[in-house]
C-alpha positions, 0 to 999 in steps of 0.5 A: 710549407703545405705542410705548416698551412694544414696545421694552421687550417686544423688550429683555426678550425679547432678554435672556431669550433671551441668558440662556436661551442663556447657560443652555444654554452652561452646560448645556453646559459641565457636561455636557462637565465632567461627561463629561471627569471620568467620563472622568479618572475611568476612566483613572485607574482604568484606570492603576490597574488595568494598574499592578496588573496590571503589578506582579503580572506583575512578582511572577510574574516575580521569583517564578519567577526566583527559583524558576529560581535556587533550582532551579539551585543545588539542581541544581549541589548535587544534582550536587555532591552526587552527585559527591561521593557516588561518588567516597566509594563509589568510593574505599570499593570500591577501599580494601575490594578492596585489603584484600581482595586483601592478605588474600587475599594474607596469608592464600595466603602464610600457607598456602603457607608453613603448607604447605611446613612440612607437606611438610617434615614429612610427607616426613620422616615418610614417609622415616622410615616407609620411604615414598616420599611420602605418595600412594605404596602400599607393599607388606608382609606375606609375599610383598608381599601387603599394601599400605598408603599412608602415610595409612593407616600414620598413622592405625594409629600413632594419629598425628593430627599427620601425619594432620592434615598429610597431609589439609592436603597434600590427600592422597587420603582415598578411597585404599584398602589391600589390605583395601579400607579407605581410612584413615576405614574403618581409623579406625573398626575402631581406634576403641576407646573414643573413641582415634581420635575426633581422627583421625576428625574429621581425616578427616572 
């Protein structure tokens, strides 16, 4: 009987032995599930968050890009734009030279023929008057002591046509008859209840 109880004593300590090792295998094996899920659990994470990261690098990227384009075709426009800007002033500037010469151009040939009108005129006025041309003094009076120019003659005949003609010829307005008067001076002295104001204004 003793002898059946110790063998009964060793089998159960034997089977608790297998069951507190059983139970440490198991300890184990929670642990090690334990440790690789916290560890599935940070690589997911991790993925999740270089995912992130990734896809945000991507965005910055597009981003700029598309900044890189947009700035592209706002420099080819700009550079368009400006291309096209000089060519209008540029064509603006040569079509205002070109009227301005062909104005200038009217305007000289309208003069040179407005003066070969006056020159006809004033040389026909100057050889009716015994004149030479309208710059030569002629003298007059006793013993040729008195002088006058052709201008002067014209303002004493009241006539502002030829003295008109005469200053548009660019005669000289300074010359001076016998008397020392040029032909302003001799206006002035005729000038009688404003007769001579149209020739004055010529003179002027």
């Amino acid at each position: 009987m003793a002898c059946f109880q110790k063998c009964a004593d060793v089998a159960d300590r034997g089977e608790r032995q297998k069951n507190v090792e059983i139970m440490l295998v198991e300890v184990v094996e929670e642990e090690r599930r334990q440790v690789e899920e916290k560890a599935k659990i940070v690589r997911e994470e991790e993925e999740a968050a270089k995912k992130i990261r990734e896809e945000e690098e991507e965005k910055v990227r597009s981003a700029e890009a598309a900044a890189a384009a947009e700035a592209a075709i706002a420099a080819a426009t700009t550079e368009e734009e400006r291309l096209r800007l000089e060519a209008e002033e540029a064509a603006r500037l040569a079509a205002e030279e070109k009227a301005r010469a062909e104005k200038e151009a009217a305007e000289k040939a309208a003069k040179e023929e407005a003066d070969a009108k006056a020159g006809v005129q004033v040389a026909e006025w100057c050889k009716k008057n015994k004149f030479k041309d309208m710059s030569t003094l002629k003298k007059t009076g006793c013993c040729c002591k008195s002088s006058r120019f052709p201008l002067h003659a014209a303002v004493r005949k009241k006539d502002a046509e030829i003295v008109g003609l005469m200053v548009q010829l660019l005669v000289d307005k300074e010359a001076k008859n016998s008397k020392k008067q040029t032909a302003t001076d001799l206006a002035t002295k005729l000038n009688k209840k404003g007769s001579m104001d149209a020739i004055l204004a010529i003179l002027k």
